[in-house]
mmCIF file as gemmi writes it, N, C-alpha and C atoms, coordinates in Angstrom:
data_model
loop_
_atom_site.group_PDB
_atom_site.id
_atom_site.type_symbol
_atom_site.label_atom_id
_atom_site.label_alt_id
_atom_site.label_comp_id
_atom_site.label_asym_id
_atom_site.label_entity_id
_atom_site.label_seq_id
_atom_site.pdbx_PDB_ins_code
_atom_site.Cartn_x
_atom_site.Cartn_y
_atom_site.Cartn_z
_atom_site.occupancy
_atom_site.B_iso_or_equiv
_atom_site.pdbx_formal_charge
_atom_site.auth_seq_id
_atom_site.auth_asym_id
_atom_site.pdbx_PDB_model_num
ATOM 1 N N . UNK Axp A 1 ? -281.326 4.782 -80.23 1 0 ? 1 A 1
ATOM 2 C CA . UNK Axp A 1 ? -282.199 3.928 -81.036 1 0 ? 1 A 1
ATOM 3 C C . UNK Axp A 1 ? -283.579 4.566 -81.129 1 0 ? 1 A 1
ATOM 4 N N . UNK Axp A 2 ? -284.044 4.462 -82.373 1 0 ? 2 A 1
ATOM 5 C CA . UNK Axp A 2 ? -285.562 4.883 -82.647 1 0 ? 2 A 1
ATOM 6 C C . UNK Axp A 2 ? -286.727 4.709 -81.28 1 0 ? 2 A 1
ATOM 7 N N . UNK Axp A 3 ? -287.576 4.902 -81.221 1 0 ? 3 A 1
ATOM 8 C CA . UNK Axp A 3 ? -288.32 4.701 -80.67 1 0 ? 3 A 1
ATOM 9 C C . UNK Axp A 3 ? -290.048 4.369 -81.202 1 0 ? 3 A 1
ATOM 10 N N . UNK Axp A 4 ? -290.319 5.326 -82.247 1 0 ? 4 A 1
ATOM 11 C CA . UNK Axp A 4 ? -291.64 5.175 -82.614 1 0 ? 4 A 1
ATOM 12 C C . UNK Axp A 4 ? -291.391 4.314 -84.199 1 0 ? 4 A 1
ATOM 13 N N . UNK Axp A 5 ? -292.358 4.097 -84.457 1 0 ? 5 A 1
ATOM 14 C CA . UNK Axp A 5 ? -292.758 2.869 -85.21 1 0 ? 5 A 1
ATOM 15 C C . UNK Axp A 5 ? -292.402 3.322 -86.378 1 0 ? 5 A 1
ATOM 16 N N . UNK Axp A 6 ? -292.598 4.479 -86.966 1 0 ? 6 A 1
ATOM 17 C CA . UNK Axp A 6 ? -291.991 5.219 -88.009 1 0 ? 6 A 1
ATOM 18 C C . UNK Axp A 6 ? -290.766 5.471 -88.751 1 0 ? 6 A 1
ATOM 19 N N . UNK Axp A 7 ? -290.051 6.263 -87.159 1 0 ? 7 A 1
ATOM 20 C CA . UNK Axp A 7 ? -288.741 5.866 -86.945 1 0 ? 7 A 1
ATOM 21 C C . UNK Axp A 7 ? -287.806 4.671 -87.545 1 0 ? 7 A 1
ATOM 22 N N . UNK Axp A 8 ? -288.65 3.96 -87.093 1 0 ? 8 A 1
ATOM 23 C CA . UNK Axp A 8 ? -287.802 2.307 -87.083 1 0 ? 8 A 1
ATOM 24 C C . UNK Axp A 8 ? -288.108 2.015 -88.316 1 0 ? 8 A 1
ATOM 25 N N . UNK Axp A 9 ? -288.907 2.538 -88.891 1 0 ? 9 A 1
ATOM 26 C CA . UNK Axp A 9 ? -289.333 1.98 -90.618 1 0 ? 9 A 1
ATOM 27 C C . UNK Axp A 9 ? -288.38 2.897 -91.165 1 0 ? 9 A 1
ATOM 28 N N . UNK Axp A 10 ? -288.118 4.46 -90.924 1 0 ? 10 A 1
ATOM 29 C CA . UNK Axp A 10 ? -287.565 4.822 -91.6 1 0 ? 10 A 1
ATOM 30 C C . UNK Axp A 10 ? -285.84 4.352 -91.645 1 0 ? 10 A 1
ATOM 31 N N . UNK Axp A 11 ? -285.181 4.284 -90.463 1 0 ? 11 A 1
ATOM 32 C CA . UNK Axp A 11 ? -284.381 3.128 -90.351 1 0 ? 11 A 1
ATOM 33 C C . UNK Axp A 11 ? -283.773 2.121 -91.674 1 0 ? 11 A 1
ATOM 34 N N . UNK Axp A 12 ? -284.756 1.013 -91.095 1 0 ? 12 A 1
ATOM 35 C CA . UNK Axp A 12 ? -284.776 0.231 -92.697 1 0 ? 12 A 1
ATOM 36 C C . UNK Axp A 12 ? -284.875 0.843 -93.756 1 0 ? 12 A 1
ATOM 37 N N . UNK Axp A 13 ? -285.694 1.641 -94.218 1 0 ? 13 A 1
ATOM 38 C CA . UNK Axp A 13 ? -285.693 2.174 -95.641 1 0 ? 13 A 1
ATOM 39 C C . UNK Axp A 13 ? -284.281 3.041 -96.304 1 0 ? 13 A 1
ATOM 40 N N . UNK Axp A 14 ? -283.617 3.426 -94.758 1 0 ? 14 A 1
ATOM 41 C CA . UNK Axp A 14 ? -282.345 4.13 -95.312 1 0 ? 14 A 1
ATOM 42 C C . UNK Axp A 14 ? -281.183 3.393 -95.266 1 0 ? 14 A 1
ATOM 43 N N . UNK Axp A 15 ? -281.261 2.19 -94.97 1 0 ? 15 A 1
ATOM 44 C CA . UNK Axp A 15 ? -280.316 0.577 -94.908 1 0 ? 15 A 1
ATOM 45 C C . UNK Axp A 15 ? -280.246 0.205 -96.297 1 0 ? 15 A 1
ATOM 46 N N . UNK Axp A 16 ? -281.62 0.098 -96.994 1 0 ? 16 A 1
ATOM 47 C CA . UNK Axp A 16 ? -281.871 -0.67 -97.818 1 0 ? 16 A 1
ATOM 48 C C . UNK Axp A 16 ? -281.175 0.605 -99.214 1 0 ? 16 A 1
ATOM 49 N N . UNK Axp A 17 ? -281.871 1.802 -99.145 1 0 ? 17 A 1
ATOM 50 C CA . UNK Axp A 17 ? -281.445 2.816 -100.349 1 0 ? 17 A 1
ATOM 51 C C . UNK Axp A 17 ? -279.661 3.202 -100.079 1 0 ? 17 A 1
ATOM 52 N N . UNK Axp A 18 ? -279.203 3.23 -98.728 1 0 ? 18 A 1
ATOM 53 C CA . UNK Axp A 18 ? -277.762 2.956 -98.941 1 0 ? 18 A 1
ATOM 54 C C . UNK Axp A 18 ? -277.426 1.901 -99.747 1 0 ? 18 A 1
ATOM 55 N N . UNK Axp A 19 ? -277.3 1.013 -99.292 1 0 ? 19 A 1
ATOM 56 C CA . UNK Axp A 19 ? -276.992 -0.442 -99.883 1 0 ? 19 A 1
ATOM 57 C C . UNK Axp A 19 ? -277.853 -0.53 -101.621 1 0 ? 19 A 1
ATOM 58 N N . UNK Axp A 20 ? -278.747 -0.017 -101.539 1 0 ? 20 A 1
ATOM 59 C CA . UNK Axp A 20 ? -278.751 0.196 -103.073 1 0 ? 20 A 1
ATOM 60 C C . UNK Axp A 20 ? -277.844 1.232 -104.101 1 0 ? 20 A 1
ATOM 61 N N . UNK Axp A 21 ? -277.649 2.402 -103.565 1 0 ? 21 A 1
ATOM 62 C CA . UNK Axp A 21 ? -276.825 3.662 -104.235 1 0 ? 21 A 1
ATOM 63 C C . UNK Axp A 21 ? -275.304 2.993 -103.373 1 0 ? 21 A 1
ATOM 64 N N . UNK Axp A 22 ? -274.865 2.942 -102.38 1 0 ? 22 A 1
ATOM 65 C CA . UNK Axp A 22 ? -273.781 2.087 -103.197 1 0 ? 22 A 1
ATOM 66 C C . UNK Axp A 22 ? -273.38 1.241 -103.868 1 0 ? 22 A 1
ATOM 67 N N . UNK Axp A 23 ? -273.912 0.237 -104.493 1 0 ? 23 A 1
ATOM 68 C CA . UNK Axp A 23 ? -274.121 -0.478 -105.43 1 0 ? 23 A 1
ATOM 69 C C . UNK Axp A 23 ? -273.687 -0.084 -106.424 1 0 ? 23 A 1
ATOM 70 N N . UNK Axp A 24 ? -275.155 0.657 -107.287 1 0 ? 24 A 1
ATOM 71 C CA . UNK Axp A 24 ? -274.941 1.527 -108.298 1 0 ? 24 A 1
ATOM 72 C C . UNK Axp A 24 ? -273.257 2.577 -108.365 1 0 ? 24 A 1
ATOM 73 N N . UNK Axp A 25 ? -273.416 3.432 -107.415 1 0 ? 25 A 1
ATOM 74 C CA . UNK Axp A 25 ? -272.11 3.89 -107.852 1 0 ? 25 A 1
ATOM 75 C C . UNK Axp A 25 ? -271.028 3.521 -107.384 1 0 ? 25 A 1
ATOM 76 N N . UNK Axp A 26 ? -270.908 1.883 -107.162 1 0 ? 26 A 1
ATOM 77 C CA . UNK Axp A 26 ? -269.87 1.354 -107.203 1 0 ? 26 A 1
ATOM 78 C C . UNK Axp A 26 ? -269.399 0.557 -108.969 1 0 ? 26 A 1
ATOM 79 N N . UNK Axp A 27 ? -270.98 -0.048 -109.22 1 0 ? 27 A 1
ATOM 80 C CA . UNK Axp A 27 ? -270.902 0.033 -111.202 1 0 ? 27 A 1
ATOM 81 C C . UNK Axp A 27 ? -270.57 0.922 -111.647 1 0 ? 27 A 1
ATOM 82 N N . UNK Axp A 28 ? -270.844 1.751 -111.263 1 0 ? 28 A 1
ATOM 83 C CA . UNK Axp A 28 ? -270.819 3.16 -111.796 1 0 ? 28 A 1
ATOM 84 C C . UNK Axp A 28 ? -268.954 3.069 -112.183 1 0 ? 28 A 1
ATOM 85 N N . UNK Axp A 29 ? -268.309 3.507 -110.888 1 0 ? 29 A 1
ATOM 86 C CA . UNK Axp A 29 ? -266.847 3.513 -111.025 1 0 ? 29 A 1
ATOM 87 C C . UNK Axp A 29 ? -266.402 2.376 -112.013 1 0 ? 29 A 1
ATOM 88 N N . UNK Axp A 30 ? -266.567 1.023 -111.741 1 0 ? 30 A 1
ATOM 89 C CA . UNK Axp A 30 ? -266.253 0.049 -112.481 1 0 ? 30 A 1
ATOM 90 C C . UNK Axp A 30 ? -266.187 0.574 -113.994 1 0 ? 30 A 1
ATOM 91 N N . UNK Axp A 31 ? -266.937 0.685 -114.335 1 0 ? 31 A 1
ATOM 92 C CA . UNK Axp A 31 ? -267.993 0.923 -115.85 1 0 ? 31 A 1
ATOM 93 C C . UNK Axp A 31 ? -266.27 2.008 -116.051 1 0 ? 31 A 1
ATOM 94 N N . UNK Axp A 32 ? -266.584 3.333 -115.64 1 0 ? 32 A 1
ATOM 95 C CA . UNK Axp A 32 ? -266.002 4.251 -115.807 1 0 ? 32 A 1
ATOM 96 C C . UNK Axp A 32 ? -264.221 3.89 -115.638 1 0 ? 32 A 1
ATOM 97 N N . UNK Axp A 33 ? -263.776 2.965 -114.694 1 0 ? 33 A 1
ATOM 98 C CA . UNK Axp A 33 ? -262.111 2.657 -115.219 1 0 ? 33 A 1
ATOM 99 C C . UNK Axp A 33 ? -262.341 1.18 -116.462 1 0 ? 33 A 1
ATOM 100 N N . UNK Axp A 34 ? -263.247 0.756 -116.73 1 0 ? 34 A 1
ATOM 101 C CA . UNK Axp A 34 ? -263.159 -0.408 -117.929 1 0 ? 34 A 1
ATOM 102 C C . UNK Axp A 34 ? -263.027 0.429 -118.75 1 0 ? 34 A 1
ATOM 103 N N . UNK Axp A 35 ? -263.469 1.997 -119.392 1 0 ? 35 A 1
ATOM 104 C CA . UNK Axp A 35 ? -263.507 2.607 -120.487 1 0 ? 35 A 1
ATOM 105 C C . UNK Axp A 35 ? -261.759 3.084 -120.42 1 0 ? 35 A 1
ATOM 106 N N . UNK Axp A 36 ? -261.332 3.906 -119.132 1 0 ? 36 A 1
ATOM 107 C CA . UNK Axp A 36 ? -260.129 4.312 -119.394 1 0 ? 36 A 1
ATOM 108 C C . UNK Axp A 36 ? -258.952 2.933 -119.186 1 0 ? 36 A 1
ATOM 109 N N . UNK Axp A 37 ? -259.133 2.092 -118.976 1 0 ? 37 A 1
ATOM 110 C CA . UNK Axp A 37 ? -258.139 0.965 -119.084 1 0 ? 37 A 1
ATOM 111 C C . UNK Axp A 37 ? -258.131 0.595 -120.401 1 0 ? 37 A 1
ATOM 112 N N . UNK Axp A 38 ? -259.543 0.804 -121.575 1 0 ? 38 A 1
ATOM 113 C CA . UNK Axp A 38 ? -259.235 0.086 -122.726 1 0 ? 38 A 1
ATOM 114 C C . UNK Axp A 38 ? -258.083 0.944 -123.692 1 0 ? 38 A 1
ATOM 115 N N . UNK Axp A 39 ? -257.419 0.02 -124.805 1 0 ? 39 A 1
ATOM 116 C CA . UNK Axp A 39 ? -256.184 0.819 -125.248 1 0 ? 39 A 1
ATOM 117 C C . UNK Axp A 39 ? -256.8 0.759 -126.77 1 0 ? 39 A 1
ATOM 118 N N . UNK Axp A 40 ? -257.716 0.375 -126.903 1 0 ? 40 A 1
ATOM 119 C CA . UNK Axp A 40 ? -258.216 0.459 -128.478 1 0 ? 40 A 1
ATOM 120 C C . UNK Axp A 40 ? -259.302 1.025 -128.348 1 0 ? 40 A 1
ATOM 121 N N . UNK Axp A 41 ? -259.779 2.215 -129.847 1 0 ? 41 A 1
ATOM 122 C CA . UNK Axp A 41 ? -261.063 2.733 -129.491 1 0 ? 41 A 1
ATOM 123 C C . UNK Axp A 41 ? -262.214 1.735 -130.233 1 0 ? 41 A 1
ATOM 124 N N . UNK Axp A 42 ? -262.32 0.967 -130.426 1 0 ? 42 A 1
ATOM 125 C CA . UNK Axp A 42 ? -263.231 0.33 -130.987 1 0 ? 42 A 1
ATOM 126 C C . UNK Axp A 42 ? -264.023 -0.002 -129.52 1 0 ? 42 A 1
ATOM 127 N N . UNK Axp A 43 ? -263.094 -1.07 -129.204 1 0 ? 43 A 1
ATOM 128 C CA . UNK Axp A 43 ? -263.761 -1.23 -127.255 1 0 ? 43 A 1
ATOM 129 C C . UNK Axp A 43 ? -263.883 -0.401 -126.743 1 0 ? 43 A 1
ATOM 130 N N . UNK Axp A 44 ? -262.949 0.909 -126.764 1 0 ? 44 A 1
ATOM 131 C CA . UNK Axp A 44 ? -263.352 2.371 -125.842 1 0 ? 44 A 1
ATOM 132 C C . UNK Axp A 44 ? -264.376 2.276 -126.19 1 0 ? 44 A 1
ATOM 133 N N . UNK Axp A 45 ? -264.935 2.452 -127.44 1 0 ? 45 A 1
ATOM 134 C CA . UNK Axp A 45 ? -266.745 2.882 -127.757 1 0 ? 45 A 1
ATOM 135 C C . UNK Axp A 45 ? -267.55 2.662 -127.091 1 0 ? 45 A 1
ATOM 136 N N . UNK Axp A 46 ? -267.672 1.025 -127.287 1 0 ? 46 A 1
ATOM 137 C CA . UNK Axp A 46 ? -268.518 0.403 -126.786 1 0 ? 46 A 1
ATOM 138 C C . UNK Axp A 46 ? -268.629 0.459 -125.172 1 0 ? 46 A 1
ATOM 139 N N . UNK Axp A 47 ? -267.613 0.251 -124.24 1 0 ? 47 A 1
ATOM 140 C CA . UNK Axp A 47 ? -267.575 0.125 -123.198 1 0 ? 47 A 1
ATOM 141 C C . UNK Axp A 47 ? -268.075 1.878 -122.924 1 0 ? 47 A 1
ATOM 142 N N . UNK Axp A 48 ? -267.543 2.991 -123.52 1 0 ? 48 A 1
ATOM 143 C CA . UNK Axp A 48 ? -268.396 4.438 -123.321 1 0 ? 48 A 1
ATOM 144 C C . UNK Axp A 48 ? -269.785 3.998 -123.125 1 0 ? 48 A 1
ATOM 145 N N . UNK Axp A 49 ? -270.564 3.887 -124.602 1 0 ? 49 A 1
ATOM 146 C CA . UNK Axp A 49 ? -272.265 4.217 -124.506 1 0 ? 49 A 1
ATOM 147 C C . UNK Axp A 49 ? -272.548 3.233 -123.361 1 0 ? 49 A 1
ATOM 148 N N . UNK Axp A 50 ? -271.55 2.22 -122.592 1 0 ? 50 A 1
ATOM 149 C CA . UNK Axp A 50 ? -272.807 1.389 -121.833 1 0 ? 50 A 1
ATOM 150 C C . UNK Axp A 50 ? -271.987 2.472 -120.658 1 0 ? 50 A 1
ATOM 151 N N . UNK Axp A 51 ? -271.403 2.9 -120.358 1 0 ? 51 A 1
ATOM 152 C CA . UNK Axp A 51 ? -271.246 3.769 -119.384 1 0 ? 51 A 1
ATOM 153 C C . UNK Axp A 51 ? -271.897 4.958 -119.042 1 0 ? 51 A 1
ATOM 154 N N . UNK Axp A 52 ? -272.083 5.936 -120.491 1 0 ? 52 A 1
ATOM 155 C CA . UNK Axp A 52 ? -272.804 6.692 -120.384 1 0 ? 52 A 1
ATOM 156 C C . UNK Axp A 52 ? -274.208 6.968 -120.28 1 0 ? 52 A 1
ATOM 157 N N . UNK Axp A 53 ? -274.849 5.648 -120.68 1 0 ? 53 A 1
ATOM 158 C CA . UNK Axp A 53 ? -276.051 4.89 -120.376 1 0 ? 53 A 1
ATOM 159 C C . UNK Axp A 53 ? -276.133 4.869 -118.997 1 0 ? 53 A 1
ATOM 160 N N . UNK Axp A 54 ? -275.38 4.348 -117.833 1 0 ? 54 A 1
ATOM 161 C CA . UNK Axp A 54 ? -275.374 3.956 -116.869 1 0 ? 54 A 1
ATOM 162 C C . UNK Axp A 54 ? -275.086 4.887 -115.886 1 0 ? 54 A 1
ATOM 163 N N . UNK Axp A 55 ? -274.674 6.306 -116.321 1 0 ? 55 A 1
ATOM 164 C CA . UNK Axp A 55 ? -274.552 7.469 -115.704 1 0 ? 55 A 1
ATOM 165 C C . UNK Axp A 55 ? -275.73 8.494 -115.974 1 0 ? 55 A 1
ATOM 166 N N . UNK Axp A 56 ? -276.312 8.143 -117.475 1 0 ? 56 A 1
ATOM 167 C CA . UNK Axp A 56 ? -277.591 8.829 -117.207 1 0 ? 56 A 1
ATOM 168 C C . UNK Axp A 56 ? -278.696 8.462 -116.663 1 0 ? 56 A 1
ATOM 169 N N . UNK Axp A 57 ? -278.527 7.283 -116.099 1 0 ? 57 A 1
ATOM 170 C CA . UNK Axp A 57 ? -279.774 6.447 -115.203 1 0 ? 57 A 1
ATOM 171 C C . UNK Axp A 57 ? -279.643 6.744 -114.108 1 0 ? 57 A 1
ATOM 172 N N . UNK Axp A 58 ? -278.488 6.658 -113.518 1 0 ? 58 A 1
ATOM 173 C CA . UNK Axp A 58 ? -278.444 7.615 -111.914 1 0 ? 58 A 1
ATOM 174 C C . UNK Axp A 58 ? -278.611 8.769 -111.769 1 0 ? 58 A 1
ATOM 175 N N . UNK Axp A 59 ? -278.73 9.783 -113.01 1 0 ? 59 A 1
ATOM 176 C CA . UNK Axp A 59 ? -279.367 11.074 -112.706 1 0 ? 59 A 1
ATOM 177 C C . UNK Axp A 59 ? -280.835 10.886 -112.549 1 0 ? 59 A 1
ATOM 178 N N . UNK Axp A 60 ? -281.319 10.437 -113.508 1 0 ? 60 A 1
ATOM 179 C CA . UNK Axp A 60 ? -282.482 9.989 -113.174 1 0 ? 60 A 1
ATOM 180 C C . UNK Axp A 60 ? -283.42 9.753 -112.407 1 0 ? 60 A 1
ATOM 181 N N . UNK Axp A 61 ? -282.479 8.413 -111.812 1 0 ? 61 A 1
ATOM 182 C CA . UNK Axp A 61 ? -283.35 7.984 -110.502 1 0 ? 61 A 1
ATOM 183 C C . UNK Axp A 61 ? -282.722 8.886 -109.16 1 0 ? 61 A 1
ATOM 184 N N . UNK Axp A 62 ? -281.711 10.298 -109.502 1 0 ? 62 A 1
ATOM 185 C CA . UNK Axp A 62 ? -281.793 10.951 -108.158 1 0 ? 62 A 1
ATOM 186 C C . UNK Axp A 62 ? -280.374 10.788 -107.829 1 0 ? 62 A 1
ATOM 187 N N . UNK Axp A 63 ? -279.204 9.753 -107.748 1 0 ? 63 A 1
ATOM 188 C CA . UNK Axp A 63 ? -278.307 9.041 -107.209 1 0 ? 63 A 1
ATOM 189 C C . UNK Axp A 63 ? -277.115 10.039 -107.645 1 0 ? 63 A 1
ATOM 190 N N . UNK Axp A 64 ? -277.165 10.905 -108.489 1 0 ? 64 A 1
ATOM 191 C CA . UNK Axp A 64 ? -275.91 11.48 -108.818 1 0 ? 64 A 1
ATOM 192 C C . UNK Axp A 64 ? -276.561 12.633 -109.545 1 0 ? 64 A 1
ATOM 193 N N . UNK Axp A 65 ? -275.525 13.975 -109.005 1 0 ? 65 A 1
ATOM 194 C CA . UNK Axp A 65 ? -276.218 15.204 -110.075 1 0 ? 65 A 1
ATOM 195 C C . UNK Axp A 65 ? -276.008 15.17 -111.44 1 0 ? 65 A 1
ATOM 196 N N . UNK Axp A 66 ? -276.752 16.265 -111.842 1 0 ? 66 A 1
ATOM 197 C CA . UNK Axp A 66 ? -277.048 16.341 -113.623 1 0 ? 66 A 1
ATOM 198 C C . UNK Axp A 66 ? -275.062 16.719 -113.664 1 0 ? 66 A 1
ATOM 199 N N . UNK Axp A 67 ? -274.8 17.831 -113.184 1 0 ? 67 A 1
ATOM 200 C CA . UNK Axp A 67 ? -273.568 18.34 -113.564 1 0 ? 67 A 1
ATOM 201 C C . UNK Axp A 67 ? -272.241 17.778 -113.2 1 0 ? 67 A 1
ATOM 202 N N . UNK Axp A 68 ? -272.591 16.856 -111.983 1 0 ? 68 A 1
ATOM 203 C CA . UNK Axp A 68 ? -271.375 15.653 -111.734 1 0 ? 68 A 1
ATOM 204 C C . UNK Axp A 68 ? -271.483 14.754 -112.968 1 0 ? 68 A 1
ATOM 205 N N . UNK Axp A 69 ? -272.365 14.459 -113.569 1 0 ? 69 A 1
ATOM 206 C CA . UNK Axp A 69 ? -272.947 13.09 -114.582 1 0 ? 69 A 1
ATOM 207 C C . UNK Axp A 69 ? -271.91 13.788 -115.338 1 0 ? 69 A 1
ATOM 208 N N . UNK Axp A 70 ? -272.075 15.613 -115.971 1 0 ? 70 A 1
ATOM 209 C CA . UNK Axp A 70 ? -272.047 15.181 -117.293 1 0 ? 70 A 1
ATOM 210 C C . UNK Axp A 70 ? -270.259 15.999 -116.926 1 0 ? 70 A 1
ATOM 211 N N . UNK Axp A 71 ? -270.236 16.124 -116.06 1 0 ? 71 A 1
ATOM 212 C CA . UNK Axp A 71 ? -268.646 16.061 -115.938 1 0 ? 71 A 1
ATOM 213 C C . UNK Axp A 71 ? -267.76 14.667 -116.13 1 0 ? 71 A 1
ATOM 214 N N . UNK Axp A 72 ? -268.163 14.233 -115.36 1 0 ? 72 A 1
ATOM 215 C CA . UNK Axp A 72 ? -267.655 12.362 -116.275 1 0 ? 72 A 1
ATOM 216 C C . UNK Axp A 72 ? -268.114 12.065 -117.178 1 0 ? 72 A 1
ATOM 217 N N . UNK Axp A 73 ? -268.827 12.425 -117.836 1 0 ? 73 A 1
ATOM 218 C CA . UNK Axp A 73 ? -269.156 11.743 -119.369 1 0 ? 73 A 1
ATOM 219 C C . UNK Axp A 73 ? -268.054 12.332 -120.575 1 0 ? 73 A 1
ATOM 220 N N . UNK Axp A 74 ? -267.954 13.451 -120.069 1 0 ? 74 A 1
ATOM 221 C CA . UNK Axp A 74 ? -267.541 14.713 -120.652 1 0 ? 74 A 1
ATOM 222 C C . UNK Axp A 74 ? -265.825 14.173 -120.271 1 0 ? 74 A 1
ATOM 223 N N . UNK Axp A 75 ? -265.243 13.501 -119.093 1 0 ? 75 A 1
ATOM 224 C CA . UNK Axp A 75 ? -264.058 13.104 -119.065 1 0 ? 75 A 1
ATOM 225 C C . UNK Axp A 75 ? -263.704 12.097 -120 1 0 ? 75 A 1
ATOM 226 N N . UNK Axp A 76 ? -264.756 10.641 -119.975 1 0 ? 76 A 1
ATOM 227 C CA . UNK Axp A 76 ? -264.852 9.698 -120.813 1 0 ? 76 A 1
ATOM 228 C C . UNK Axp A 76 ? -264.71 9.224 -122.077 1 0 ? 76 A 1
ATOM 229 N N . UNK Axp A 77 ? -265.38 10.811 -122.119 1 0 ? 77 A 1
ATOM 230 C CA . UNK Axp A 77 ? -265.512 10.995 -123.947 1 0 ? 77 A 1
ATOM 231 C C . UNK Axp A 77 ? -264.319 11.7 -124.413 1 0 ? 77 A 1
ATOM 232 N N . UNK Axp A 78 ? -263.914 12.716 -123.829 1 0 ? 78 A 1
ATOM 233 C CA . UNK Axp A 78 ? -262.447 13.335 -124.201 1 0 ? 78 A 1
ATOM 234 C C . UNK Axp A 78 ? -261.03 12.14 -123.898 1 0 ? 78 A 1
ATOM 235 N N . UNK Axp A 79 ? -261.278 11.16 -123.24 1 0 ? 79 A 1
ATOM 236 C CA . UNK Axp A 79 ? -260.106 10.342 -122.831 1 0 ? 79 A 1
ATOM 237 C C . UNK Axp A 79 ? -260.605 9.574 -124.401 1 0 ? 79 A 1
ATOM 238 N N . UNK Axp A 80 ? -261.778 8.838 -124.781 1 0 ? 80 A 1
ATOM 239 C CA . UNK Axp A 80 ? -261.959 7.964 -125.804 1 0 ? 80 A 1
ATOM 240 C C . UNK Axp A 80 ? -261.382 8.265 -127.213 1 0 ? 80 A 1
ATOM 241 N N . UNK Axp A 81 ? -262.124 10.011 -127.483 1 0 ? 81 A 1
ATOM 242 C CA . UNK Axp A 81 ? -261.766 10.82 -128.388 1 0 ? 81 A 1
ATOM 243 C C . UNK Axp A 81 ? -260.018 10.771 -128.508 1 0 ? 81 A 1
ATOM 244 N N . UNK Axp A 82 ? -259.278 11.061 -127.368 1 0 ? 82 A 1
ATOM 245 C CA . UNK Axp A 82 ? -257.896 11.09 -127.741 1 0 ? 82 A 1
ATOM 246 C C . UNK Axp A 82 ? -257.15 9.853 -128.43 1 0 ? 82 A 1
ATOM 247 N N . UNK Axp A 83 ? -257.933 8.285 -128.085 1 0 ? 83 A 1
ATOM 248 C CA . UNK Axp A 83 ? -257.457 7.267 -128.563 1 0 ? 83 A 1
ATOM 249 C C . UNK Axp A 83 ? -257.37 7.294 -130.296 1 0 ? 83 A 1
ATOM 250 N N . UNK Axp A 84 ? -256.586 6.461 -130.508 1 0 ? 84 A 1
ATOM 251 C CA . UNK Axp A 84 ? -255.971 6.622 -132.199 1 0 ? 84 A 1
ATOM 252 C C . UNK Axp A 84 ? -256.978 5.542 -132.495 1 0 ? 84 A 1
ATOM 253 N N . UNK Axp A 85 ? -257.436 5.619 -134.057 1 0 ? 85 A 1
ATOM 254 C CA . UNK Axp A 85 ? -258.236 4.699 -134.404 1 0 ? 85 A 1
ATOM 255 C C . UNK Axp A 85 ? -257.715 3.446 -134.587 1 0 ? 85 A 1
């Protein structure tokens, strides 16, 4: 256990940013099987841009790399693309 006062703050602060980034990339996943479960691309669409929206915000704020991001986006969009209109 910590000892100095710092310590123990830093502690909490890495409780709290776990429990925040898993969060997020637990939406994250969600987001990302709602797009490949849909069987029509009209909803593929839509359910994409709010995904891909939601994957470029965790690069952003730090939570996921640029080149993991755009490797799933890049899956997302080729699974959507294959759907028949």
């Amino acid at each position: 256990m910590a000892h100095h006062k710092s310590a123990k703050k830093r502690i909490r602060q890495n409780v709290k940013r776990r429990a925040r980034n898993q969060a997020t990339l637990s939406k994250m996943k969600t987001l990302m099987k709602k797009v490949h479960a849909s069987e029509d691309k009209a909803t593929a669409d839509v359910l994409l841009k709010e995904a891909v929206s939601y994957i470029d915000k965790s690069v952003s704020k730090g939570r996921l790399h640029k080149n993991t991001a755009a490797r799933r986006k890049s899956s997302l969009t080729r699974y959507v693309n294959s759907l028949e209109a």
